[in-house]
PQR file with spaces between the fields and no chain letter, atoms N, CA, C, O and H, PARSE charges and radii, in Angstrom:
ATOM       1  N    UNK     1       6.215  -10.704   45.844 -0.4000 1.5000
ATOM       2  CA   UNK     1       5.350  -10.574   44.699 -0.0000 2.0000
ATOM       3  C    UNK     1       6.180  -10.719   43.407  0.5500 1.7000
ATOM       4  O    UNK     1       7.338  -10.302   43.380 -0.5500 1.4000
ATOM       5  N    UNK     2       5.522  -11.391   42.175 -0.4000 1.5000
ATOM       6  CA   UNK     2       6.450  -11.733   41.273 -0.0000 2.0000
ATOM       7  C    UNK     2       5.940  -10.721   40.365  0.5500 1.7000
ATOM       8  O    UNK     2       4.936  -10.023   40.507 -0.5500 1.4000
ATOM       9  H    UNK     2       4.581  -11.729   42.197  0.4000 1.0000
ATOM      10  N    UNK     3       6.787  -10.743   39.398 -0.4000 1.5000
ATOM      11  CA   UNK     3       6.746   -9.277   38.064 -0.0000 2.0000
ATOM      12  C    UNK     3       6.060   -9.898   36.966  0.5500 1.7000
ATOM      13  O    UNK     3       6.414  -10.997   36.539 -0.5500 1.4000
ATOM      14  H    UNK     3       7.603  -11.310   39.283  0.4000 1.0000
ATOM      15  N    UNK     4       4.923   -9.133   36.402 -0.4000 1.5000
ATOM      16  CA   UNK     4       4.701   -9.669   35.589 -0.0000 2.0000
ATOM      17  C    UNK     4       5.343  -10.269   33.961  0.5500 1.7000
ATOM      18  O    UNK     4       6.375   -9.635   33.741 -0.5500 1.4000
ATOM      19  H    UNK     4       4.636   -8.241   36.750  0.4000 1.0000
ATOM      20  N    UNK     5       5.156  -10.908   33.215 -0.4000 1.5000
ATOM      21  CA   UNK     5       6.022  -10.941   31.677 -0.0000 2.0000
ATOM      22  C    UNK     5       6.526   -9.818   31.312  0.5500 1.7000
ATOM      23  O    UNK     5       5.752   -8.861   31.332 -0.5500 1.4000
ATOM      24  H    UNK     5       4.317  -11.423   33.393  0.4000 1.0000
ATOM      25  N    UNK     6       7.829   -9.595   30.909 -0.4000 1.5000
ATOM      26  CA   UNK     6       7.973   -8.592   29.675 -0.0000 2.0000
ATOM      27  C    UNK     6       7.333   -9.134   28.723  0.5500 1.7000
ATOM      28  O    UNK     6       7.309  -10.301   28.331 -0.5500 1.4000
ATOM      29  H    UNK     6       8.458  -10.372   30.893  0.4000 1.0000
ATOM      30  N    UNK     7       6.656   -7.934   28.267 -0.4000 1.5000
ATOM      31  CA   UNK     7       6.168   -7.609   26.853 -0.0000 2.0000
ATOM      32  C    UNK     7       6.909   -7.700   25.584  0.5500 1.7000
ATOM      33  O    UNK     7       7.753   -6.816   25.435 -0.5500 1.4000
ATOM      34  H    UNK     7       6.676   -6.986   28.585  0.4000 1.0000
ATOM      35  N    UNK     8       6.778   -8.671   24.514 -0.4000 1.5000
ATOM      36  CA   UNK     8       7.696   -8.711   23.778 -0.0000 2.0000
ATOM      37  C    UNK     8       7.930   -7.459   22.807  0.5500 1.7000
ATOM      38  O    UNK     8       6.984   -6.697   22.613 -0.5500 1.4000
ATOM      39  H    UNK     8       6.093   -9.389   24.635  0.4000 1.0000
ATOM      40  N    UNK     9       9.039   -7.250   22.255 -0.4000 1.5000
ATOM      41  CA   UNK     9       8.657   -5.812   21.093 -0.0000 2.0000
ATOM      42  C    UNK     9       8.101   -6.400   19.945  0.5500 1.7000
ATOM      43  O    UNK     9       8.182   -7.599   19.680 -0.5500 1.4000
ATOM      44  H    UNK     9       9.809   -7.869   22.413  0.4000 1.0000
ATOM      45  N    UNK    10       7.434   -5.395   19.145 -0.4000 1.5000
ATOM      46  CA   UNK    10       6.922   -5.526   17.638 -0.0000 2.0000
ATOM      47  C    UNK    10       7.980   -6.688   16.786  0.5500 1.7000
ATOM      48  O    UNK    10       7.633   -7.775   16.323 -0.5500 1.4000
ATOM      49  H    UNK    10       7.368   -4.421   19.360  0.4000 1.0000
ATOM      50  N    UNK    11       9.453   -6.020   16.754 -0.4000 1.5000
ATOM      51  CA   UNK    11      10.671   -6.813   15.969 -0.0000 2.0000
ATOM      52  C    UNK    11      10.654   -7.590   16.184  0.5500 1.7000
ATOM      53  O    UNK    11      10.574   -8.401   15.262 -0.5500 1.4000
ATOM      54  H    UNK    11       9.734   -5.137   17.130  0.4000 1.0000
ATOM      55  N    UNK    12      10.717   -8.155   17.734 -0.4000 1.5000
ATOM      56  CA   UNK    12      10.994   -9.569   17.995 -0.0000 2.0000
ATOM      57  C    UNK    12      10.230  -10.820   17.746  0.5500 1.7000
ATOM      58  O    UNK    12      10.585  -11.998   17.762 -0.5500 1.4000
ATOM      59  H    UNK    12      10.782   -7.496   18.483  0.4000 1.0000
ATOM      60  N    UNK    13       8.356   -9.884   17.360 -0.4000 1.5000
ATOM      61  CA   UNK    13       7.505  -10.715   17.417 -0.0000 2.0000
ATOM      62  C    UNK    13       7.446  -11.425   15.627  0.5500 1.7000
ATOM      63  O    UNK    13       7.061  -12.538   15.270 -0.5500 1.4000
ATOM      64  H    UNK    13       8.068   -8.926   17.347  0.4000 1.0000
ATOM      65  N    UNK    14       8.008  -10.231   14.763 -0.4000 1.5000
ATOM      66  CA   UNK    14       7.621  -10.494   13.583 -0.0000 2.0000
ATOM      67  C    UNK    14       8.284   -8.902   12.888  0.5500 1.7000
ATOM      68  O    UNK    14       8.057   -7.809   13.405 -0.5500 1.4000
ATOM      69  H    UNK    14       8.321   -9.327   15.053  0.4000 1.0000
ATOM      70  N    UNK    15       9.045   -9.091   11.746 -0.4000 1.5000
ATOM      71  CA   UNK    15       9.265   -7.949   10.962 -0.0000 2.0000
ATOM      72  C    UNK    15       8.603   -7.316   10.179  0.5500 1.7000
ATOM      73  O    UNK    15       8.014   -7.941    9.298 -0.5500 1.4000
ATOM      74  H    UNK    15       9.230   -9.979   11.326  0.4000 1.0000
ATOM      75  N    UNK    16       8.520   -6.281   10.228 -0.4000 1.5000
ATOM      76  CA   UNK    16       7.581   -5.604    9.282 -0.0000 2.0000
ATOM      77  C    UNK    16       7.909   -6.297    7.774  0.5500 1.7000
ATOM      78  O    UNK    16       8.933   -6.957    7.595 -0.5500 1.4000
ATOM      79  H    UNK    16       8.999   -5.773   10.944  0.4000 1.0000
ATOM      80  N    UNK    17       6.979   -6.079    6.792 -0.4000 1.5000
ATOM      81  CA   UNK    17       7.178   -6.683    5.467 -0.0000 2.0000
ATOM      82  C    UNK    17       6.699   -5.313    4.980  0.5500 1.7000
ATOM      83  O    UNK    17       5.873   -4.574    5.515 -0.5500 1.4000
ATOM      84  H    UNK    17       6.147   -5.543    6.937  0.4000 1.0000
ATOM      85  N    UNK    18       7.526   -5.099    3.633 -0.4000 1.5000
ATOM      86  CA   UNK    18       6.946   -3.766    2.616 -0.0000 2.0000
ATOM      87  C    UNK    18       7.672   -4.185    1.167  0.5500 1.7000
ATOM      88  O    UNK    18       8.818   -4.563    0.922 -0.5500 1.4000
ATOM      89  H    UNK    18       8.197   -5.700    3.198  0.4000 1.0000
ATOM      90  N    UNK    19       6.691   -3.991    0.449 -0.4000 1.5000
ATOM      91  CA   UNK    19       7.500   -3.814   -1.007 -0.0000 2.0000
ATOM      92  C    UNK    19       7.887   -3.348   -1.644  0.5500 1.7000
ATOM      93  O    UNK    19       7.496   -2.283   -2.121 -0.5500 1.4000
ATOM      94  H    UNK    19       5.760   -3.684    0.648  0.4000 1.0000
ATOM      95  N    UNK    20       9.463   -4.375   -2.104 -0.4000 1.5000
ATOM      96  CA   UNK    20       9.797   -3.504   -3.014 -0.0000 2.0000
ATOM      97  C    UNK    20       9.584   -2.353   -4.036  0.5500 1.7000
ATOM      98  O    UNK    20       8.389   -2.315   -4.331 -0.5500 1.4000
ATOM      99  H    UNK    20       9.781   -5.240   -1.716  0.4000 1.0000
ATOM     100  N    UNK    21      10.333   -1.361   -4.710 -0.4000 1.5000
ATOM     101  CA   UNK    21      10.017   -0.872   -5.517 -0.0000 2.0000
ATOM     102  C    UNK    21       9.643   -1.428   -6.985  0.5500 1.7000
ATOM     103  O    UNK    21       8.690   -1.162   -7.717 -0.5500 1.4000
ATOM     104  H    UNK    21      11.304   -1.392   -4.470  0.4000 1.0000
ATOM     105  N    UNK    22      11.183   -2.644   -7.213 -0.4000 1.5000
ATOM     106  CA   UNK    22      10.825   -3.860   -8.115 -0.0000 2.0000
ATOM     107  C    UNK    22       9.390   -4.545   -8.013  0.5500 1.7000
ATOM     108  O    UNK    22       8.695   -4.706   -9.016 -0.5500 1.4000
ATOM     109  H    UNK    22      11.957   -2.860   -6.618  0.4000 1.0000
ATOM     110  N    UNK    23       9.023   -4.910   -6.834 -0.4000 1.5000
ATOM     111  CA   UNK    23       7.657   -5.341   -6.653 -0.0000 2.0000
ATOM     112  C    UNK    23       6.596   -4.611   -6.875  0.5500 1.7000
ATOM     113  O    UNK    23       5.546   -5.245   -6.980 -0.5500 1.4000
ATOM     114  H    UNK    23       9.588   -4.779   -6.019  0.4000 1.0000
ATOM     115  N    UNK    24       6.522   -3.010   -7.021 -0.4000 1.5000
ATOM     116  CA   UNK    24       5.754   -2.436   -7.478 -0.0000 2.0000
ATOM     117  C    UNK    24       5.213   -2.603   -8.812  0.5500 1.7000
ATOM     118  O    UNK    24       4.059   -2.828   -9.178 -0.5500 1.4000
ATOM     119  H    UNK    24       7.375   -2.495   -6.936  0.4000 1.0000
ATOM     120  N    UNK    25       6.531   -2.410   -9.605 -0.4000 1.5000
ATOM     121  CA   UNK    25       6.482   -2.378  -10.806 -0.0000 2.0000
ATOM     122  C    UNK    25       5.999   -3.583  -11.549  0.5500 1.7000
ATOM     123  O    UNK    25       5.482   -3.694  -12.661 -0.5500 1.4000
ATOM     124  H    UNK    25       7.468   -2.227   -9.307  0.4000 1.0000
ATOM     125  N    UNK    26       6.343   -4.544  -10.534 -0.4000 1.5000
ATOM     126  CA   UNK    26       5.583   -6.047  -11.216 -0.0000 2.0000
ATOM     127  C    UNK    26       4.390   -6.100  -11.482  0.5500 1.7000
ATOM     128  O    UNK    26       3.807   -6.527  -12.478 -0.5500 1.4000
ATOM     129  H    UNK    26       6.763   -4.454   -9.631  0.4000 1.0000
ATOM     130  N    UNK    27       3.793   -5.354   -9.945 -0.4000 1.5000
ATOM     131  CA   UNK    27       1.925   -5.544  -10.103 -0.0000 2.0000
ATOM     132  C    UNK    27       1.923   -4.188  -10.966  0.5500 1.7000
ATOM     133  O    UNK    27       1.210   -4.353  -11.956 -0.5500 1.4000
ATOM     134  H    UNK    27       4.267   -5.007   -9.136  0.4000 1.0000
ATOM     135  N    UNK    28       2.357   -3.198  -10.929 -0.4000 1.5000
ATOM     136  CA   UNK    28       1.775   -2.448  -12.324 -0.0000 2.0000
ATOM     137  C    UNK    28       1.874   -2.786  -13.469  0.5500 1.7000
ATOM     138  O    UNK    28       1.094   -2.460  -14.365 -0.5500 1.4000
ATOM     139  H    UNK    28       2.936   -3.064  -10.125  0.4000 1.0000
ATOM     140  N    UNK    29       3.032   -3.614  -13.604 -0.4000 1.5000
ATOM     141  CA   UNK    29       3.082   -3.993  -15.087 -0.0000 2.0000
ATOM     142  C    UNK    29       1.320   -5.139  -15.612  0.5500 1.7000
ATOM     143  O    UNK    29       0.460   -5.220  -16.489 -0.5500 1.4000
ATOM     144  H    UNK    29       3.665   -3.879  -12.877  0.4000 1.0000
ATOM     145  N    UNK    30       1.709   -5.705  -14.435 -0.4000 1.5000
ATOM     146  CA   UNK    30       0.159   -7.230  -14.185 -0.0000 2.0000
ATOM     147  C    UNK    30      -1.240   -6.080  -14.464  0.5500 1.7000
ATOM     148  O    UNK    30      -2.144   -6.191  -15.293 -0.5500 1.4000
ATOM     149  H    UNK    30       2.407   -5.640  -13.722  0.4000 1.0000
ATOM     150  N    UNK    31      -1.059   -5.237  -13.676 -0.4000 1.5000
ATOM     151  CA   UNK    31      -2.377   -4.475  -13.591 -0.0000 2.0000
ATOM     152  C    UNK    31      -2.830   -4.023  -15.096  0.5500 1.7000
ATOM     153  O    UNK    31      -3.955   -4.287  -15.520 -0.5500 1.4000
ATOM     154  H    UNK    31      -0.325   -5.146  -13.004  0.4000 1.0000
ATOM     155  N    UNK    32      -1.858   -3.320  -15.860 -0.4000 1.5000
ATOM     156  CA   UNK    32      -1.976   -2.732  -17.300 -0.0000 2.0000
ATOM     157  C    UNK    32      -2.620   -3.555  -18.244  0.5500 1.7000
ATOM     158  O    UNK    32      -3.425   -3.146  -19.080 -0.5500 1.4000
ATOM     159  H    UNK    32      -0.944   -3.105  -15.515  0.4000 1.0000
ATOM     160  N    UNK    33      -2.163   -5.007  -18.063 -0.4000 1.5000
ATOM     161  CA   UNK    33      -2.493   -6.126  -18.460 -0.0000 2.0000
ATOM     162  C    UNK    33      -3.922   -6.669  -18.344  0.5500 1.7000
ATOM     163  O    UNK    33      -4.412   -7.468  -19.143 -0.5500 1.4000
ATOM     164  H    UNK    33      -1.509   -5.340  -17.384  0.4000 1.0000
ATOM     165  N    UNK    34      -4.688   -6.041  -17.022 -0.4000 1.5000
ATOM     166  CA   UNK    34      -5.979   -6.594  -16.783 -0.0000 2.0000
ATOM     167  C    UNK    34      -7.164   -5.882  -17.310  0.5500 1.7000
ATOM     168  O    UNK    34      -7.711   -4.965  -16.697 -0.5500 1.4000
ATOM     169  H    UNK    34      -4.290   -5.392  -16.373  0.4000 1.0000
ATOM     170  N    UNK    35      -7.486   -6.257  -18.282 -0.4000 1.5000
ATOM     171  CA   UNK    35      -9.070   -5.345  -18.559 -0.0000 2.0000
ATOM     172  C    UNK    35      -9.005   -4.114  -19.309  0.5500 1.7000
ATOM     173  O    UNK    35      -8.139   -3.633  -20.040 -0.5500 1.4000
ATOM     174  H    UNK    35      -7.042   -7.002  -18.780  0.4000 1.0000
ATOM     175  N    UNK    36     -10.414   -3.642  -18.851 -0.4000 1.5000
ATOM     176  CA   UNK    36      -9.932   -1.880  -19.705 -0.0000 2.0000
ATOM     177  C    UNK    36      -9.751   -1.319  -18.811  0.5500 1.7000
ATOM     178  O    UNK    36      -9.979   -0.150  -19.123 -0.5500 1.4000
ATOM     179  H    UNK    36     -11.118   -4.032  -18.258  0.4000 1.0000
ATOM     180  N    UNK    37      -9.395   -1.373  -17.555 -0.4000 1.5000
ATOM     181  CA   UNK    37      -9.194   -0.348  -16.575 -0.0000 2.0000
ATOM     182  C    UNK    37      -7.647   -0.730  -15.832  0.5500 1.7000
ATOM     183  O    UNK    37      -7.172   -0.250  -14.803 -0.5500 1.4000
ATOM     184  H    UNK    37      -9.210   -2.322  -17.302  0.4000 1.0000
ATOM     185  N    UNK    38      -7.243   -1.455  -16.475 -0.4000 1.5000
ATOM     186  CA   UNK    38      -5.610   -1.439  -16.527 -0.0000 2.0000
ATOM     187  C    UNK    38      -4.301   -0.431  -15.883  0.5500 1.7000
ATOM     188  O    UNK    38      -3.490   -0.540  -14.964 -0.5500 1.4000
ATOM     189  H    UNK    38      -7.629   -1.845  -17.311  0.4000 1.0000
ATOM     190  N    UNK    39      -4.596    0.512  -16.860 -0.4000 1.5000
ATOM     191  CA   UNK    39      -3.826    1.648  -16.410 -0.0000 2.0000
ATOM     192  C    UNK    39      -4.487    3.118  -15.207  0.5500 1.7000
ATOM     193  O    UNK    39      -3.870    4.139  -14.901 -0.5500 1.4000
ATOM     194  H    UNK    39      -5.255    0.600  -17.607  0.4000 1.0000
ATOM     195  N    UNK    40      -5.695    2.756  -14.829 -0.4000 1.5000
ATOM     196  CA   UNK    40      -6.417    3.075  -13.586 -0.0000 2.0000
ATOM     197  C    UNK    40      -5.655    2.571  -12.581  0.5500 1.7000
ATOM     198  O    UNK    40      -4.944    3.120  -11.740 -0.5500 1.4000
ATOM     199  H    UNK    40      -6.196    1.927  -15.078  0.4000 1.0000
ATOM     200  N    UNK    41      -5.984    1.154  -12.861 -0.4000 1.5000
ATOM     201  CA   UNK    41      -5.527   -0.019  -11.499 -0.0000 2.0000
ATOM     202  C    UNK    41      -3.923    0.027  -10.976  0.5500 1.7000
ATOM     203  O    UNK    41      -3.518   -0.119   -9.823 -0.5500 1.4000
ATOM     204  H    UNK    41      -6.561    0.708  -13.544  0.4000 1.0000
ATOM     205  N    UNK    42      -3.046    0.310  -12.354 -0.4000 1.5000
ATOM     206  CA   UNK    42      -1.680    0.775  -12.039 -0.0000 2.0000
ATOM     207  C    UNK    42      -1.381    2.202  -11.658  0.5500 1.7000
ATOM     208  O    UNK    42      -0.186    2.481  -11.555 -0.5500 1.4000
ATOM     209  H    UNK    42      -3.374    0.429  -13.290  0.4000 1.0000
ATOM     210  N    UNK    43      -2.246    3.135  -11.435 -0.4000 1.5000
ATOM     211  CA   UNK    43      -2.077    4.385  -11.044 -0.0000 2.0000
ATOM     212  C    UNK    43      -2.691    4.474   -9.771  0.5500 1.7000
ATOM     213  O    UNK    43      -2.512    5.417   -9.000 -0.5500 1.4000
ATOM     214  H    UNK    43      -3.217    2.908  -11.518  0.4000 1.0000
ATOM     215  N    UNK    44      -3.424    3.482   -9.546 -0.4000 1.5000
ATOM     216  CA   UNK    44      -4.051    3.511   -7.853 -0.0000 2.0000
ATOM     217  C    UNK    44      -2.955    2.684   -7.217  0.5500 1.7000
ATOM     218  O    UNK    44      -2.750    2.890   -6.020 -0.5500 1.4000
ATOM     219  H    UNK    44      -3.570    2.716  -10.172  0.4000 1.0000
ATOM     220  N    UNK    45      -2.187    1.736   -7.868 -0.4000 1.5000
ATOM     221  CA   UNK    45      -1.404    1.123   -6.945 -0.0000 2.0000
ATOM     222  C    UNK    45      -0.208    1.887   -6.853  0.5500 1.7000
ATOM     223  O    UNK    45       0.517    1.757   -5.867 -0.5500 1.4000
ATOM     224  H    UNK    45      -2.353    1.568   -8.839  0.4000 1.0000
ATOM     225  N    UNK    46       0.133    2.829   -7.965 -0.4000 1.5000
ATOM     226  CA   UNK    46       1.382    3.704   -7.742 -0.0000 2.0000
ATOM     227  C    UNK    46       0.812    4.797   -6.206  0.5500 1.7000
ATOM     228  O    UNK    46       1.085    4.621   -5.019 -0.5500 1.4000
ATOM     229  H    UNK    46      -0.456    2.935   -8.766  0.4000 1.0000
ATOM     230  N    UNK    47       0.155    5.645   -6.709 -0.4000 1.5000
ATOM     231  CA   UNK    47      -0.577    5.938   -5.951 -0.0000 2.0000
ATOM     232  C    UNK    47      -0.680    5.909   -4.394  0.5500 1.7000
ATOM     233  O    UNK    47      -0.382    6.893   -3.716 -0.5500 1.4000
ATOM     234  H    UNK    47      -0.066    5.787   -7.673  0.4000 1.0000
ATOM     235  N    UNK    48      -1.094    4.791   -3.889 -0.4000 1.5000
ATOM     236  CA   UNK    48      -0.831    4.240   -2.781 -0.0000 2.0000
ATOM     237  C    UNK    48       0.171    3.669   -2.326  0.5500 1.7000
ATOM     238  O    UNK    48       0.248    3.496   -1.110 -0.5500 1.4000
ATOM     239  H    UNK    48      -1.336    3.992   -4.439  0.4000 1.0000
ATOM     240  N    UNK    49       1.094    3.273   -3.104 -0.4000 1.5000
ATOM     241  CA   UNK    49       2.188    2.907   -2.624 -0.0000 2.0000
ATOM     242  C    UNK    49       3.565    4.323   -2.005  0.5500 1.7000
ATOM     243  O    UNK    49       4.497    4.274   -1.202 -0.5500 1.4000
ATOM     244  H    UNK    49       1.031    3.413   -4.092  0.4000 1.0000
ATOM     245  N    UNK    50       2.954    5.512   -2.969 -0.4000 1.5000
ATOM     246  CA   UNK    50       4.314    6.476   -2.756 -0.0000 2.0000
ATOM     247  C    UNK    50       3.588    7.145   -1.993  0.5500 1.7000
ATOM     248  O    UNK    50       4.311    7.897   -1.341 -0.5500 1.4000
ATOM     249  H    UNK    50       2.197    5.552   -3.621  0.4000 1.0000
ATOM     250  N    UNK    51       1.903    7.336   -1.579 -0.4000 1.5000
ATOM     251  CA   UNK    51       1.532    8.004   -0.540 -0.0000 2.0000
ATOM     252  C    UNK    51       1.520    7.300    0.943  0.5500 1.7000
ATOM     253  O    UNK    51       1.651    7.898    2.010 -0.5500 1.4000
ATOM     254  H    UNK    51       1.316    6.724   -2.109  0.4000 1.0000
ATOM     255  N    UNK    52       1.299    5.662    0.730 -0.4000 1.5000
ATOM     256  CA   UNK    52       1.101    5.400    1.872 -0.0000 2.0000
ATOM     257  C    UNK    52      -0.698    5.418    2.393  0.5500 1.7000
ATOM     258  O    UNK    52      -1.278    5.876    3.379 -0.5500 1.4000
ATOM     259  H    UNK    52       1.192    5.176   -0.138  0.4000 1.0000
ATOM     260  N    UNK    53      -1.045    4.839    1.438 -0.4000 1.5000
ATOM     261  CA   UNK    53      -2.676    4.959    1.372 -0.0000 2.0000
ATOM     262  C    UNK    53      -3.067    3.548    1.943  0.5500 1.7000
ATOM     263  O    UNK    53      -2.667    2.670    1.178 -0.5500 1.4000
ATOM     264  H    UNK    53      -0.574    4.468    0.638  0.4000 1.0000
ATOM     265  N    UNK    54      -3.691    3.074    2.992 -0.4000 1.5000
ATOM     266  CA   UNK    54      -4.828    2.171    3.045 -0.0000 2.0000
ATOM     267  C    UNK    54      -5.802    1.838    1.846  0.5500 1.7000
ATOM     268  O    UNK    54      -6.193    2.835    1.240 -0.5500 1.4000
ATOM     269  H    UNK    54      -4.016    3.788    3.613  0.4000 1.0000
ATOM     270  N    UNK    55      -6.195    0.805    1.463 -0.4000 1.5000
ATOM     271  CA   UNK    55      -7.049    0.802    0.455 -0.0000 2.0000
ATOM     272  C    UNK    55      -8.601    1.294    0.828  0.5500 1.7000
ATOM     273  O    UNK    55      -9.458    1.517   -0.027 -0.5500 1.4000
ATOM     274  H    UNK    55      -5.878   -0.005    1.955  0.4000 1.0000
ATOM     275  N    UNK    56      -8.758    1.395    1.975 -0.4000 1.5000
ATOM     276  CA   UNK    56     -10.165    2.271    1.990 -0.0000 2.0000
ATOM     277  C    UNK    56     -10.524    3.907    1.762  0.5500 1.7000
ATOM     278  O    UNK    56     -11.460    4.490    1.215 -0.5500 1.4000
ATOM     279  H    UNK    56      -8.061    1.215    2.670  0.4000 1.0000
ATOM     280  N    UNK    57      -8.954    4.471    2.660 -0.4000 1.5000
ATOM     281  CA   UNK    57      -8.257    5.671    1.742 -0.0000 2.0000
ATOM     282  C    UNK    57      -8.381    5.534    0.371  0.5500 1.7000
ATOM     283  O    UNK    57      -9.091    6.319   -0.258 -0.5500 1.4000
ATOM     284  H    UNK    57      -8.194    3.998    3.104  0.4000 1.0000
ATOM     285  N    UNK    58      -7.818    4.694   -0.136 -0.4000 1.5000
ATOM     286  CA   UNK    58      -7.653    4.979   -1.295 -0.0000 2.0000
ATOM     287  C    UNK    58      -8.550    4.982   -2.321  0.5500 1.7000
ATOM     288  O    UNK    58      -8.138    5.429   -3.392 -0.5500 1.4000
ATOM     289  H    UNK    58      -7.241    4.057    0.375  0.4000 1.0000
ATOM     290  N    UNK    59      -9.918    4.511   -2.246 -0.4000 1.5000
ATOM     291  CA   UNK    59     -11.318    3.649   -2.938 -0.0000 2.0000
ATOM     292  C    UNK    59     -11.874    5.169   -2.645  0.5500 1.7000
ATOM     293  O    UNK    59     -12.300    5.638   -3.700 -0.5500 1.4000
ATOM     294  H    UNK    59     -10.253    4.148   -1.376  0.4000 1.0000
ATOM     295  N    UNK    60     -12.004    6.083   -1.553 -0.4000 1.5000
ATOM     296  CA   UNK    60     -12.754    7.097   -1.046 -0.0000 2.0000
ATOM     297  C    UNK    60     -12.116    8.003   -1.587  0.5500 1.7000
ATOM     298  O    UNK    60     -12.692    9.085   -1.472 -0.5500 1.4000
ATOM     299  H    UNK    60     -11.657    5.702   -0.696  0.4000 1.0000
ATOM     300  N    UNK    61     -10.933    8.055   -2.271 -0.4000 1.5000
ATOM     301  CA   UNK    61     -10.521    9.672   -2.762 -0.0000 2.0000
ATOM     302  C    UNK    61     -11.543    9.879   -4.210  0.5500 1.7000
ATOM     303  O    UNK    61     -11.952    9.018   -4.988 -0.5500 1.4000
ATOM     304  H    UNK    61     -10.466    7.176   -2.364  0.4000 1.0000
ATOM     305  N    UNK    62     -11.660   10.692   -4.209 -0.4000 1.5000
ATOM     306  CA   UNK    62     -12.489   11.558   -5.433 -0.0000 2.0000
ATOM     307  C    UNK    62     -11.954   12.440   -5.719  0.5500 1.7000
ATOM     308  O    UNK    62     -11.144   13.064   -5.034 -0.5500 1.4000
ATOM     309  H    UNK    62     -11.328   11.392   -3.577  0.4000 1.0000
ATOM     310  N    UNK    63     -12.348   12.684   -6.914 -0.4000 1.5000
ATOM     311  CA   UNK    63     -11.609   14.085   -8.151 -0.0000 2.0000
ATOM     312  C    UNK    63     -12.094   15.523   -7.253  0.5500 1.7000
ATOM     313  O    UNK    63     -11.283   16.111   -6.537 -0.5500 1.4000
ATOM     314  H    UNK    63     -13.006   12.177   -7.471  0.4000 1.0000
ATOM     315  N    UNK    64     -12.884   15.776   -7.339 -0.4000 1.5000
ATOM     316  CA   UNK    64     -13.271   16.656   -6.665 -0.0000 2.0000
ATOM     317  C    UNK    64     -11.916   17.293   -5.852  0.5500 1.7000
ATOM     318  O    UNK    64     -11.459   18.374   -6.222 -0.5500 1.4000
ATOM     319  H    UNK    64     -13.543   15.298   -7.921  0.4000 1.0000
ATOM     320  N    UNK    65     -11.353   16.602   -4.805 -0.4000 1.5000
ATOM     321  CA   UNK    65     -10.966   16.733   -3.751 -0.0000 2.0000
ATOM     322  C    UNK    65      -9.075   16.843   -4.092  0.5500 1.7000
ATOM     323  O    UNK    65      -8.224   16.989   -3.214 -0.5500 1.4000
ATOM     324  H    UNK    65     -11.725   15.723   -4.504  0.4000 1.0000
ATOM     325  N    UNK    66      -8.783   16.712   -5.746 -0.4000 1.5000
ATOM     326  CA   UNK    66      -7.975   17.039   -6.058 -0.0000 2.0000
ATOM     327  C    UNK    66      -7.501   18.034   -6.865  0.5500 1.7000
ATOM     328  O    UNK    66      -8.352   18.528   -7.605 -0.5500 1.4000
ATOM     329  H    UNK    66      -9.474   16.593   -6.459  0.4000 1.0000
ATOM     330  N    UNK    67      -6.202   18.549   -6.953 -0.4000 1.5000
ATOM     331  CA   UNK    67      -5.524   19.488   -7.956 -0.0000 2.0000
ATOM     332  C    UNK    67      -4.418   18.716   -8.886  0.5500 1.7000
ATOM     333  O    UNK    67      -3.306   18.354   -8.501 -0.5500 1.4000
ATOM     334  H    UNK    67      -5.511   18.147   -6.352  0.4000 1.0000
ATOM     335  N    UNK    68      -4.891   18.570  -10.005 -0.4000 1.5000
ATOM     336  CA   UNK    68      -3.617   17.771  -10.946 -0.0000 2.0000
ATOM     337  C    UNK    68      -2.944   18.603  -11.771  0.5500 1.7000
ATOM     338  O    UNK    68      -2.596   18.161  -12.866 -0.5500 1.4000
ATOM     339  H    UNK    68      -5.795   18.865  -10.317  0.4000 1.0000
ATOM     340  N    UNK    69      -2.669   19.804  -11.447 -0.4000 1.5000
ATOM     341  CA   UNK    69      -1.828   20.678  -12.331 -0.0000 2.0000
ATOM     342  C    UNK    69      -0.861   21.152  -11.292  0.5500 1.7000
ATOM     343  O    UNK    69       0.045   21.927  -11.599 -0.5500 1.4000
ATOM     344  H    UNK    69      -2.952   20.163  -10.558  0.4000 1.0000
């Protein structure tokens, strides 16, 4: 009886990609820049980036559900 395939790992298939911190700062700087909700859009992307938020996480948080002091 023959063995089936090894399974390749995650690494081998493809590396994870994440961005920079420099790259953060790019799209916040871009974001500040867009509209009147500018500095919203750069505080949701800070935001999610140092928590580690999904953007559906992140669209669903409400005030309510926070403490900012």
């Amino acid at each position: 009886m023959t063995k089936p395939p090894q399974k390749m790992t995650n690494i081998k298939r493809r590396e994870r990609e994440f961005l920079t911190p420099h790259e953060i700062e790019l799209l916040m700087t871009a974001a500040k820049k867009q509209g009147r909700h500018g500095q919203r859009d750069a505080t949701m992307i800070l935001l999610a980036y140092r928590h580690g938020l999904r953007v559906s996480e992140l669209v669903s948080l409400r005030c309510v559900g926070s403490r900012l002091i």
